[in-house]
LOKOLDREN-159537 format. One record per residue (C-alpha): residue number from 1; residue in three letters; x, y, z. Coordinates in nm, 2 decimals. Example, Ala and Ser with C-alpha at 12.3 -4.5 7.8 and 13.67 -1.06 7.14 Angstrom:
REM residues 2
NODE 1 Ala 1.23 -0.45 0.78
NODE 2 Ser 1.37 -0.11 0.71
***
This chain:
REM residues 131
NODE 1 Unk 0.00 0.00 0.00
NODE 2 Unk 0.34 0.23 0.07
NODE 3 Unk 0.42 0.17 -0.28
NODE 4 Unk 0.10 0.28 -0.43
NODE 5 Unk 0.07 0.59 -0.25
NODE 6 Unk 0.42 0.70 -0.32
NODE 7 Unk 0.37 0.63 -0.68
NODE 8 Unk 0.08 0.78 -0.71
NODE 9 Unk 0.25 1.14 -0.54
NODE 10 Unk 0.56 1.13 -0.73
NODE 11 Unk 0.37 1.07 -1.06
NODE 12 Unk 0.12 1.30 -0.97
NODE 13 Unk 0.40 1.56 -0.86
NODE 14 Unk 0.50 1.69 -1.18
NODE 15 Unk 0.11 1.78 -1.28
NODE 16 Unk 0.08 2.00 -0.97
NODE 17 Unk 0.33 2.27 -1.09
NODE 18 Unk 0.17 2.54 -1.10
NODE 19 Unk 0.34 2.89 -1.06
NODE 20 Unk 0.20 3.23 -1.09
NODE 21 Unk 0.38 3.51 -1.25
NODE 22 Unk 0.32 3.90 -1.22
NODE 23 Unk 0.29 4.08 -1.57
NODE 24 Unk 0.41 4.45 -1.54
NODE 25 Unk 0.21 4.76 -1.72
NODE 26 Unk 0.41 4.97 -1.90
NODE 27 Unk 0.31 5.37 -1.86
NODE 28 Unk 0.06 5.38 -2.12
NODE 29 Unk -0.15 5.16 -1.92
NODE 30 Unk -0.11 5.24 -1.61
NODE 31 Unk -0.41 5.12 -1.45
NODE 32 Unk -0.37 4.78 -1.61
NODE 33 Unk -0.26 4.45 -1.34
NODE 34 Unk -0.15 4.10 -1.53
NODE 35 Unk -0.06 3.78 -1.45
NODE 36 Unk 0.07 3.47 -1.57
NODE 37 Unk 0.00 3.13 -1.47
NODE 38 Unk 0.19 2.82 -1.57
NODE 39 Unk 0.13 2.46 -1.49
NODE 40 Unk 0.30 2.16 -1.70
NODE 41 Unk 0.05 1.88 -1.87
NODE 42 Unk 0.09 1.54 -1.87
NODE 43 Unk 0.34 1.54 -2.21
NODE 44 Unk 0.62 1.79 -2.03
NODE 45 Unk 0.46 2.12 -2.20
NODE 46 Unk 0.35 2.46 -2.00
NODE 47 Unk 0.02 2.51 -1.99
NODE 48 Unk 0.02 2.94 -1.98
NODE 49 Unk -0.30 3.13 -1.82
NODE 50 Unk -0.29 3.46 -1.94
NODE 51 Unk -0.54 3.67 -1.69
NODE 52 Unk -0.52 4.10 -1.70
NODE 53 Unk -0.79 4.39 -1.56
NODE 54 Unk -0.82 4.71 -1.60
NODE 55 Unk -0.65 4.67 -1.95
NODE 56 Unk -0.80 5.00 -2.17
NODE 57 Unk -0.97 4.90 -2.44
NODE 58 Unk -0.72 4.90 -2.77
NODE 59 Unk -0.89 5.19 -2.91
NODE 60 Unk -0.86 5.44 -2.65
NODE 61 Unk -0.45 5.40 -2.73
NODE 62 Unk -0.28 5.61 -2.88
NODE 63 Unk -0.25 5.57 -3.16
NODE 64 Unk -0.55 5.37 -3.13
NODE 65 Unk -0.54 4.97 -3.24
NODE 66 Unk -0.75 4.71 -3.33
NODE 67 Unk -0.67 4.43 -3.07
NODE 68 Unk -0.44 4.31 -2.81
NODE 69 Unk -0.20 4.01 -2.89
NODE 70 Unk -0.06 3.76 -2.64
NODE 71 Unk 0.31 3.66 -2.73
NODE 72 Unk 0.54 3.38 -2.59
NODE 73 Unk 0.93 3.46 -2.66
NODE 74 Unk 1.22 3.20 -2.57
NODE 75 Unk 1.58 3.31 -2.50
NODE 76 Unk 1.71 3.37 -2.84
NODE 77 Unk 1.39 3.26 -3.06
NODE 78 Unk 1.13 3.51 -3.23
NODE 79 Unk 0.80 3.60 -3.05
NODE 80 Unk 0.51 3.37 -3.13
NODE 81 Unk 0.16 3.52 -3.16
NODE 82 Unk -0.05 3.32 -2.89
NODE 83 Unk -0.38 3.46 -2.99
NODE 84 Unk -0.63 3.77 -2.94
NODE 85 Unk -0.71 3.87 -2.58
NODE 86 Unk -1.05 4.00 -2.58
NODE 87 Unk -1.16 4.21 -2.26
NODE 88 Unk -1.53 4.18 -2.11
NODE 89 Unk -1.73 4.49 -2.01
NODE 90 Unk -1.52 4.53 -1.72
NODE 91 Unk -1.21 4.56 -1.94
NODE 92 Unk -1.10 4.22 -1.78
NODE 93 Unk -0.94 3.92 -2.03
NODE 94 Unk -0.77 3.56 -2.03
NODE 95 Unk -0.59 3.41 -2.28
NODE 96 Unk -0.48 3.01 -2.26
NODE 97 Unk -0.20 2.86 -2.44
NODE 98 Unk 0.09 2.59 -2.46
NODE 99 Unk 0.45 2.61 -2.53
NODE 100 Unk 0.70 2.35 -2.52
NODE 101 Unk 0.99 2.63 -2.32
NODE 102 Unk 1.04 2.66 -1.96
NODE 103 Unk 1.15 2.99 -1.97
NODE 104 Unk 1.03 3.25 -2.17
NODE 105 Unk 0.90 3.62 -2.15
NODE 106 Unk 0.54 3.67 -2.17
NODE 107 Unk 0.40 4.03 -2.34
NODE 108 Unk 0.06 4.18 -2.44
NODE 109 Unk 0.11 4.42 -2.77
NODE 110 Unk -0.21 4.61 -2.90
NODE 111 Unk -0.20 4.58 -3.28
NODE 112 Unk -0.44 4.70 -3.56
NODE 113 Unk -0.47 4.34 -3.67
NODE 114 Unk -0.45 4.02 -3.43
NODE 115 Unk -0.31 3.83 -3.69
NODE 116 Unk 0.03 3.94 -3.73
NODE 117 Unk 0.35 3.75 -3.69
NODE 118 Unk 0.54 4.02 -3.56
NODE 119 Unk 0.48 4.26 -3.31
NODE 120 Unk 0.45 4.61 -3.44
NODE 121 Unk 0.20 4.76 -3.17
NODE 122 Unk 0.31 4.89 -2.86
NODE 123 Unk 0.35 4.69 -2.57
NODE 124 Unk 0.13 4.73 -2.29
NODE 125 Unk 0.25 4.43 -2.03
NODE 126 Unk 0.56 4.21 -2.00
NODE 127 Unk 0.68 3.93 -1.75
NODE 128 Unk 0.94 3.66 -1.76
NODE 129 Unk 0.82 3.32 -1.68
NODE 130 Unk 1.14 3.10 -1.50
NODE 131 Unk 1.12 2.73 -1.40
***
């Protein structure tokens, strides 16, 4: 019975990762709080939990943009475009994602179109996620 219980926590272990990391606002949003959280799934990879309030809504920037953009970048590897974070009325969003790095930095750009590869927007939120 030992055995089995100890098995079952060390395999278990791994899945119950889960880390939270701040996201700072740069000045343009001021008001804006972020944060990051990051759990590993059952094949290795990091689950990523993208959560932010008080983000202004894109086009009250200046200049004014389409959409905000969740990237992932790695130590030496261009930024990959995780997807649109949409706020709710309360100008509140959350983004989920995967990526196979442990470490990486974690940004929010507002860009006049979500789909672009690079960022080109300014950047409104940053963190760096370590194991």
């Amino acid at each position: 019975m030992k055995h089995v219980l100890l098995f079952s926590f060390l395999f278990l272990l791994p899945l119950g990762y889960s880390r939270e990391f701040p996201l700072t606002a740069s000045p343009s949003v001021p008001a804006a709080k972020g944060k990051v959280d990051v759990d590993k799934d059952h094949n290795g990879n990091r689950k990523i939990k993208v959560e932010v309030q008080h983000l202004a809504k894109p086009s009250t920037l200046t200049p004014a943009q389409t959409a905000y953009v969740v990237w992932t970048q790695a130590r030496g590897r261009d930024p990959e475009n995780k997807g649109q974070l949409s706020l709710d009325k309360n100008l509140e969003g959350k983004l989920e994602t995967t990526t196979t790095y442990e470490a990486f930095d974690v940004f929010v750009t507002a860009e006049g179109n979500p789909s672009v590869t690079t960022p080109d927007g300014p950047e409104v939120l940053r963190g760096a996620i370590q194991p």
